[in-house]
Backbone as CSV, one residue per row, in Angstrom:
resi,resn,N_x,N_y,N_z,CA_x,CA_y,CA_z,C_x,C_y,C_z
1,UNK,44.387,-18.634,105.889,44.530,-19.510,104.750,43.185,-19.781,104.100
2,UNK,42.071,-20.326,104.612,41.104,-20.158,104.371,40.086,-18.910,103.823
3,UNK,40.743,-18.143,104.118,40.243,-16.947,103.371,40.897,-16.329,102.164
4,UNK,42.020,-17.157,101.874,42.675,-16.537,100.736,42.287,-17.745,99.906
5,UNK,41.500,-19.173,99.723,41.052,-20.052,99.006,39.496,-19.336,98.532
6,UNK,38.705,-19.241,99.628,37.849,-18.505,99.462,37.451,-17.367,98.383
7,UNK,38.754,-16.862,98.251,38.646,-15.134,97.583,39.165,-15.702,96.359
8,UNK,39.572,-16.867,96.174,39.993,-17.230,94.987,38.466,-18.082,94.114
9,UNK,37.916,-18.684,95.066,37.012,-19.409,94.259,35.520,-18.455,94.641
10,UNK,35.819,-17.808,95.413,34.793,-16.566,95.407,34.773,-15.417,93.825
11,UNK,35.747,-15.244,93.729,35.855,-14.109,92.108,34.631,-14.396,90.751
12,UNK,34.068,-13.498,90.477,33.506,-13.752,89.794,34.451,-13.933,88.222
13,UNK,33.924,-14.927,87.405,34.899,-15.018,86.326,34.614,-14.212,84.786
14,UNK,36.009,-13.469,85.079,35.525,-12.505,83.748,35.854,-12.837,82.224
15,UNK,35.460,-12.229,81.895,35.613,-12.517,79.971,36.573,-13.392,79.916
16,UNK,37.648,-12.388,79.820,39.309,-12.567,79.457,39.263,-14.164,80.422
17,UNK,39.129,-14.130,81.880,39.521,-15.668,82.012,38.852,-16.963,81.390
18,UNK,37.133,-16.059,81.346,36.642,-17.681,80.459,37.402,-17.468,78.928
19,UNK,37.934,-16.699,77.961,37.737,-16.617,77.170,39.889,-17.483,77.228
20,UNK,40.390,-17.413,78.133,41.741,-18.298,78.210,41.247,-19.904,78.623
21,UNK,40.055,-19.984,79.753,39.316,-21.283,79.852,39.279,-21.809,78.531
22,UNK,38.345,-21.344,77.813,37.444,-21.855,76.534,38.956,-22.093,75.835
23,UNK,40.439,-21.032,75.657,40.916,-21.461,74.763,41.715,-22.556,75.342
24,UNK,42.061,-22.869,76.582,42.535,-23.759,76.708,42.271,-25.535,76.541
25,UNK,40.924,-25.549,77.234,40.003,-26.484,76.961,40.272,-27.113,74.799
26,UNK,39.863,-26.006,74.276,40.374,-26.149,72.656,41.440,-27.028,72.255
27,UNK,43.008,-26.763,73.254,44.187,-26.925,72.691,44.038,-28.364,73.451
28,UNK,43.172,-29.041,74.027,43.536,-30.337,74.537,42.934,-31.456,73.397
29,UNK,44.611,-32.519,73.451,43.474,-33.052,72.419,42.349,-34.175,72.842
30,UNK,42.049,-34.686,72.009,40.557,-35.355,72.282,41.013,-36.800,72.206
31,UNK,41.383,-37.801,72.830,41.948,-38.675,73.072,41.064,-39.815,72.471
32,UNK,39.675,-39.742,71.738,38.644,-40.389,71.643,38.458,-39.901,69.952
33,UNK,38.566,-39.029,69.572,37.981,-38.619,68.008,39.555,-39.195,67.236
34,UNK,38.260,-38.984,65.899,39.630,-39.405,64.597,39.859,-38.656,64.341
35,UNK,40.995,-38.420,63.300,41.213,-37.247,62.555,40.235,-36.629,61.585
36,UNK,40.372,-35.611,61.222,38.926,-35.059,60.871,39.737,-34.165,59.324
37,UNK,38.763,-33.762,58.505,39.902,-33.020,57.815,38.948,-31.228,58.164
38,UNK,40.275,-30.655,58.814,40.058,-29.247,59.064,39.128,-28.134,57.700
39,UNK,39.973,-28.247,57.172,39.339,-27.507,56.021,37.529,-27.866,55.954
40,UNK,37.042,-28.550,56.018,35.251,-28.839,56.700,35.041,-28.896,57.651
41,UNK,36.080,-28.554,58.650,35.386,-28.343,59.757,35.186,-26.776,59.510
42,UNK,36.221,-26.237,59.486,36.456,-24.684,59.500,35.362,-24.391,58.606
43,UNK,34.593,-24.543,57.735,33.120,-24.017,57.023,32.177,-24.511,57.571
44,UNK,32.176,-25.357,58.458,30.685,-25.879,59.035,30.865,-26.260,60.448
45,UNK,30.762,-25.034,61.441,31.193,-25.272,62.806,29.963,-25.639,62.990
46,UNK,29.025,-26.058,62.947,27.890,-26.526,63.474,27.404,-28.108,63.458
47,UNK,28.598,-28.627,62.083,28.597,-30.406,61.889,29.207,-30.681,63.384
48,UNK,28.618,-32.275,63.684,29.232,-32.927,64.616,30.089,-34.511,63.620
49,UNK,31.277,-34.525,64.298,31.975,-35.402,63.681,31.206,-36.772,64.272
50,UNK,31.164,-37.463,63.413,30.617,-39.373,63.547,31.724,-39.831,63.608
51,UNK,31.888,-40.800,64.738,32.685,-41.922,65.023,32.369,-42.980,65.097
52,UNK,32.964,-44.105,64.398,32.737,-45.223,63.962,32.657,-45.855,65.641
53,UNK,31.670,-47.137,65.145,31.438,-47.638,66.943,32.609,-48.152,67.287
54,UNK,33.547,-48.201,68.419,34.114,-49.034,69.285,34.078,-50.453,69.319
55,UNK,35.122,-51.190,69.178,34.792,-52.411,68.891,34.609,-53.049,70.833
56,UNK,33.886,-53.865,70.629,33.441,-54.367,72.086,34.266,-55.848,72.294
57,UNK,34.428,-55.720,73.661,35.178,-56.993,74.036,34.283,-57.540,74.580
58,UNK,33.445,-59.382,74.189,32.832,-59.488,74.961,33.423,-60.810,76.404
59,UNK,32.804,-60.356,77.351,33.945,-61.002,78.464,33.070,-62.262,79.207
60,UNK,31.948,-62.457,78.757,31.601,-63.407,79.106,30.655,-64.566,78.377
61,UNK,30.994,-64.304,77.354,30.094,-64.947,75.982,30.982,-66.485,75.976
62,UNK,31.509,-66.885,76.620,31.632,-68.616,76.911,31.498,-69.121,77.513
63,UNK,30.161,-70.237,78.492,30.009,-71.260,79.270,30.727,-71.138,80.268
64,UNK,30.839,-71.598,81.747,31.587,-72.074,82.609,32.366,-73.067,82.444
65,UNK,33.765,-73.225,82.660,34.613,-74.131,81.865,34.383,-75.422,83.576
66,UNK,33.642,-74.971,84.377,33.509,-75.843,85.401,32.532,-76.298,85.434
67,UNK,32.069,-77.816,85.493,30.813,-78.406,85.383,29.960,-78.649,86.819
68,UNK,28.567,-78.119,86.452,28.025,-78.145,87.864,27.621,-79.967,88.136
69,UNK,27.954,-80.214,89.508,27.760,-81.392,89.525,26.524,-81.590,90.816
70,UNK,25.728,-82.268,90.932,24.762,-82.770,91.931,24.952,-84.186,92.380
71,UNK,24.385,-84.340,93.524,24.397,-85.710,94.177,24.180,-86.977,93.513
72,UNK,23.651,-86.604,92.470,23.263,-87.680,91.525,24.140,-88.072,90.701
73,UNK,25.326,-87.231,90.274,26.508,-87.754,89.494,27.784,-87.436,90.372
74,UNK,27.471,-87.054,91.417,28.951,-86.981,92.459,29.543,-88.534,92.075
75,UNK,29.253,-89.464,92.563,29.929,-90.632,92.281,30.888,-90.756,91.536
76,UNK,29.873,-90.623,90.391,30.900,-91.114,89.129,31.715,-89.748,88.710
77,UNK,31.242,-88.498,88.845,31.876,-87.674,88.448,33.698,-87.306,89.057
78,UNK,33.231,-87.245,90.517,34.023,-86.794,91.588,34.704,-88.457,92.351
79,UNK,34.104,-89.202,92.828,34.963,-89.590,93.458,35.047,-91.143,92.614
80,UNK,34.944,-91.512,91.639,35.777,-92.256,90.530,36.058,-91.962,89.541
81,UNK,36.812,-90.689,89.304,37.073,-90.126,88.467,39.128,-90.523,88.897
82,UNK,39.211,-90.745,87.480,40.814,-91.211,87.266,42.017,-90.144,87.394
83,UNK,41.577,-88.751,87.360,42.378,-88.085,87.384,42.141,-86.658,88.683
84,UNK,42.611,-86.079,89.297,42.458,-85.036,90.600,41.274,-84.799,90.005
85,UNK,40.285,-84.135,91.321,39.418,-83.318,91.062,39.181,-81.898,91.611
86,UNK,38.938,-80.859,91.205,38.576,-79.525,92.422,37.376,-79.630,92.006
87,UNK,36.471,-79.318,93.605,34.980,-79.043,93.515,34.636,-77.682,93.980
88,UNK,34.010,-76.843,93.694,33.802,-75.486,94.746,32.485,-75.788,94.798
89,UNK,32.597,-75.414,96.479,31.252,-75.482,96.940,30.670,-73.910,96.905
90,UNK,29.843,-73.838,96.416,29.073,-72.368,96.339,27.395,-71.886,96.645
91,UNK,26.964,-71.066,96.831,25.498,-70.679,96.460,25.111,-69.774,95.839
92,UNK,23.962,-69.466,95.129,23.703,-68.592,93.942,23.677,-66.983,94.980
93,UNK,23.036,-67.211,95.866,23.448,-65.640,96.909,24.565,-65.431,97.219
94,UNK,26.075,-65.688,96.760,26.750,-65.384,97.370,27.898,-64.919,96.546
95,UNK,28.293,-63.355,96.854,29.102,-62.769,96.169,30.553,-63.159,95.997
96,UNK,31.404,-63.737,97.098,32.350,-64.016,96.858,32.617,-65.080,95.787
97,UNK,31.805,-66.100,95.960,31.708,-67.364,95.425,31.627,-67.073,93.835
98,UNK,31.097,-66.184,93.424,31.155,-65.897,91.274,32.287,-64.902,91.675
99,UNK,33.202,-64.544,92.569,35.017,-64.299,92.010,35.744,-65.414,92.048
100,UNK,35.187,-66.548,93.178,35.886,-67.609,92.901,35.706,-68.419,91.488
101,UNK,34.158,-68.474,90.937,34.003,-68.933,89.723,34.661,-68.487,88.613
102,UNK,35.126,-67.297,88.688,36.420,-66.673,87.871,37.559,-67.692,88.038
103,UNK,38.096,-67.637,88.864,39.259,-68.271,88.626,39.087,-69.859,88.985
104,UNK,38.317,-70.446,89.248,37.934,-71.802,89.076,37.706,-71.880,87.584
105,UNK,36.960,-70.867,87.049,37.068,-71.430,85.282,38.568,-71.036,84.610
106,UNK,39.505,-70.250,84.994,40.834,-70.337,84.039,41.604,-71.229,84.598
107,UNK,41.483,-71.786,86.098,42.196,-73.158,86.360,41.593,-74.294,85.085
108,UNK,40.910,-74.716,84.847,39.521,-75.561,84.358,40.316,-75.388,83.049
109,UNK,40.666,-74.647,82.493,41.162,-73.804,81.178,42.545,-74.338,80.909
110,UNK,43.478,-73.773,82.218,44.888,-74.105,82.139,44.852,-75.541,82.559
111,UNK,44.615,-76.190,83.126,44.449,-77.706,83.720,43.897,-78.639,83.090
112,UNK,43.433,-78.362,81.836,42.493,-78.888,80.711,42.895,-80.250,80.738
113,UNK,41.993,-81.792,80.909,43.124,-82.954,80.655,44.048,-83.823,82.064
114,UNK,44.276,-82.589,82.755,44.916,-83.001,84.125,44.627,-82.999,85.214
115,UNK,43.022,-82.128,85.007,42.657,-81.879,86.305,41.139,-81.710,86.107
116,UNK,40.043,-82.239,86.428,38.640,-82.149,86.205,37.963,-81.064,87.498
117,UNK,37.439,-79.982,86.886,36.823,-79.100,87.676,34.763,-78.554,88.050
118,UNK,34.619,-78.750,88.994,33.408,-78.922,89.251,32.846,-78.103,90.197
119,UNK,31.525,-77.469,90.186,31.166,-76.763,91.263,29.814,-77.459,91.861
120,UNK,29.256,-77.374,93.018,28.362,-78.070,93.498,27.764,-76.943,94.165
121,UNK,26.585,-76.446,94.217,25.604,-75.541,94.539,24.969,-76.369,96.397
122,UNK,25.280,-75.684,96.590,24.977,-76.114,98.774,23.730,-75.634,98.877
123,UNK,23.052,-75.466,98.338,21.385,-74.831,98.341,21.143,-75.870,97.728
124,UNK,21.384,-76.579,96.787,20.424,-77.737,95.873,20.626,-78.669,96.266
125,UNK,22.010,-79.264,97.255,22.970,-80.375,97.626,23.410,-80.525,99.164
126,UNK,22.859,-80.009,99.453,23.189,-80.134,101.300,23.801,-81.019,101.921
127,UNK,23.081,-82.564,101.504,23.208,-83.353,102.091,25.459,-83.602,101.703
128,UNK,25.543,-83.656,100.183,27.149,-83.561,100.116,27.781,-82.330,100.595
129,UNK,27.273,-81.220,100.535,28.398,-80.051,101.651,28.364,-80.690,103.269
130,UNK,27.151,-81.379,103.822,27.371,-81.535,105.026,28.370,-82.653,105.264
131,UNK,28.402,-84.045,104.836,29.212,-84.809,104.097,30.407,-84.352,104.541
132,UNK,31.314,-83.484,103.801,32.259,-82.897,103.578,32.441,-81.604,104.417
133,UNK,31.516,-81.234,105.687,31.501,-80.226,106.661,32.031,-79.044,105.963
134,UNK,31.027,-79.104,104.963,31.232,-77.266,104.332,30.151,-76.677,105.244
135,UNK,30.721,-75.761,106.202,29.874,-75.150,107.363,29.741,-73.488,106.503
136,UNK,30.146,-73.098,105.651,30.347,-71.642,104.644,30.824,-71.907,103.229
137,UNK,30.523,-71.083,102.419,31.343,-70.993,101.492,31.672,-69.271,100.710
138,UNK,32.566,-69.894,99.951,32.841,-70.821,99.005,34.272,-71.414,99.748
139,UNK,33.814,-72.915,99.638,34.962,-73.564,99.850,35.275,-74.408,98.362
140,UNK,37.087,-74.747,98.314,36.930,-75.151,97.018,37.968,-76.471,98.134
141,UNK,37.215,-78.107,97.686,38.008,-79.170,97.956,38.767,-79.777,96.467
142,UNK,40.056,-80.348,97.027,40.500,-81.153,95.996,40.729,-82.001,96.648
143,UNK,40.193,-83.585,95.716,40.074,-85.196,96.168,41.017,-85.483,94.862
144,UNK,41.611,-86.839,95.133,42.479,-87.567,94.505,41.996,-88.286,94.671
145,UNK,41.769,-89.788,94.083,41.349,-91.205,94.157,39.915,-91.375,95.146
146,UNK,38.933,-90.446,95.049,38.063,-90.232,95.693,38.249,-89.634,97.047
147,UNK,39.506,-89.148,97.757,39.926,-88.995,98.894,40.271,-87.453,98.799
148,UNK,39.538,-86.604,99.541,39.829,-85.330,100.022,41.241,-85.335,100.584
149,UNK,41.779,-84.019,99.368,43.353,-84.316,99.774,43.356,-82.920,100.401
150,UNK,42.834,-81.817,99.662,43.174,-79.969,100.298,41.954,-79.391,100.058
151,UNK,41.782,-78.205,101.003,40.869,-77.589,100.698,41.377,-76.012,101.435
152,UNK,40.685,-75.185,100.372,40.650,-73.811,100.667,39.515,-72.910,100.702
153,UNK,39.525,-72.552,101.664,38.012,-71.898,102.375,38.472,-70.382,101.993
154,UNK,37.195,-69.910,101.246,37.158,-68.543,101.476,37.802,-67.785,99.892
155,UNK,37.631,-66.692,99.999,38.122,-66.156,98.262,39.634,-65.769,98.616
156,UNK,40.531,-66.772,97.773,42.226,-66.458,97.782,42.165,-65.940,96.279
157,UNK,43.459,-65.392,96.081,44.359,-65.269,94.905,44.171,-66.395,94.220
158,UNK,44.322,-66.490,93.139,44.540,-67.421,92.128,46.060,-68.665,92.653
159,UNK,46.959,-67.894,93.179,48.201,-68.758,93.364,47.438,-69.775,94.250
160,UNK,46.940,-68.748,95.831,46.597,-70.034,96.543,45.928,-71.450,96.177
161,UNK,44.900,-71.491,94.745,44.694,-72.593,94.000,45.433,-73.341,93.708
162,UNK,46.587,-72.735,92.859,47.194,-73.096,91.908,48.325,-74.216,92.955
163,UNK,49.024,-73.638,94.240,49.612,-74.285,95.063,49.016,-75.764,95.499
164,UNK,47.746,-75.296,96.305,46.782,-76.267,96.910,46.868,-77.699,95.562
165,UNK,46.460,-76.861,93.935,46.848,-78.252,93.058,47.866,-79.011,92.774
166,UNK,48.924,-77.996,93.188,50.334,-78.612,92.737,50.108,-79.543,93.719
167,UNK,50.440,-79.650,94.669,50.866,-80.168,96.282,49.817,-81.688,95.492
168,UNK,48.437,-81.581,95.694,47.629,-82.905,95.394,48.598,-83.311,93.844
169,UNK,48.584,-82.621,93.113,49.058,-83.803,91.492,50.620,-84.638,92.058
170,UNK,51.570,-83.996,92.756,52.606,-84.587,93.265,52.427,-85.741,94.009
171,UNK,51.293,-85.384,94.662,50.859,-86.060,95.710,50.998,-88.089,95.655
């Protein structure tokens, strides 16, 4: 078996097959160009067609919809604050923790009003992750009436958030 793969990609390639290569390659279309008008192409095989630029999506050109909070406004921010809070605890080295900042900012987004969202940096703030025995992160807590109601350790799905909030707003 191996020797009949061999003798196949061993052959040297002659005219006739590059010249069915080349035409095949031709008949594919170009999934990326515009229409062109033939009649100038066919007199000037040597123009290259210009394509207008691609319009760009940009995906991160808005703020964090989660406010970073420090020891200095924990108080008032987090635990007398009138309505639920989620905090994620995070650090700037740590990869999981900016996928959680993904979906901590479209909670922040969808929750707009009902739910105040905050992240607290454990490198700048120690003394509140220890507080709250964040021994790793990213952990994300949610407090109600200043009172740690749930918390989820570690990078989940978006649902597992979304549950963990339901459960506290019922609460």
């Amino acid at each position: 078996m191996a020797s009949i793969a061999t003798s196949l990609y061993s052959q040297p390639l002659t005219s006739s097959r590059a010249a069915v290569r080349h035409k095949c390659q031709q008949s594919k279309p170009n999934r990326l160009s515009f229409p062109i008008n033939f009649n100038t192409a066919k007199k000037a095989t040597n123009r290259t067609v210009q394509h207008p630029p691609l319009p760009l999506k940009v995906l991160c050109g808005r703020g964090n919809r989660a406010t970073a909070v420090t020891r200095d406004s924990w108080e008032k921010s987090v635990l007398k604050s009138d309505i639920p809070v989620l905090v994620e605890f995070y650090a700037s080295w740590c990869g999981p923790c900016r996928m959680v900042h993904r979906v901590i900012d479209e909670i922040a987004a969808e929750y707009d009003g009902k739910l105040k969202c905050f992240v607290l940096n454990t490198d700048n703030d120690l003394q509140i992750a220890e507080e709250y025995e964040i021994k790793a992160v990213p952990v994300v807590l949610l407090l109600k009436n200043g009172e740690k109601r749930e918390s989820v350790v570690g990078t989940m799905p978006k649902e597992f958030y979304i549950a963990a909030i339901e459960r506290v707003m019922q609460s």
